[in-house]
N, C-alpha and C positions, 0 to 999 in steps of 0.2 A: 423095248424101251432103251435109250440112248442116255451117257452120263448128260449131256446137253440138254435132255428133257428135260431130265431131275434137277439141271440148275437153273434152269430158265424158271421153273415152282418155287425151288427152294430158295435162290439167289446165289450170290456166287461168294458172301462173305466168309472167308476164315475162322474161325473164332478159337485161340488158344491161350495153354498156361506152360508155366514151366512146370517144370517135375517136382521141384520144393514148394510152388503152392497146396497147403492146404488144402484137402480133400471137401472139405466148408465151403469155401472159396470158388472151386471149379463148378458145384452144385450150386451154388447162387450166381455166377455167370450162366447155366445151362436153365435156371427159371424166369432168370431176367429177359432173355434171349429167345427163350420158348424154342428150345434146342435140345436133342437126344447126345449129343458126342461133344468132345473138342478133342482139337490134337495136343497132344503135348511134343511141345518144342524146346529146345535149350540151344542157344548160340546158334541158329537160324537150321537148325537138325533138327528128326522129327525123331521121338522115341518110338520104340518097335513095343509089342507085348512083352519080349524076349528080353529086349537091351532095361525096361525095366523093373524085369524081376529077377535078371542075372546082374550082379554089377561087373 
């Protein structure tokens, strides 16, 4: 399987928060959406695991 499969099923939209959104907030974009992730972004960056839970 090719990421191209997987987006052609899933579609190709984005869907993020920033880092100071509310933990409430991401989980109700992720039911509304019928969606397992989003990225989190700040100032058009994306956060790592790392970048945050190190500051």
């Amino acid at each position: 399987m090719k990421v191209s499969d997987i987006l052609r099923v899933k579609g190709n939209t984005l869907y993020t928060v920033q880092p100071d959104e509310p933990l409430i907030k991401a989980t109700q974009i992720m039911a509304e959406k019928d969606i397992g992730s989003l990225v989190v972004m700040e100032h058009g960056d994306y956060w790592t695991a790392t970048r945050a839970t190190c500051p």
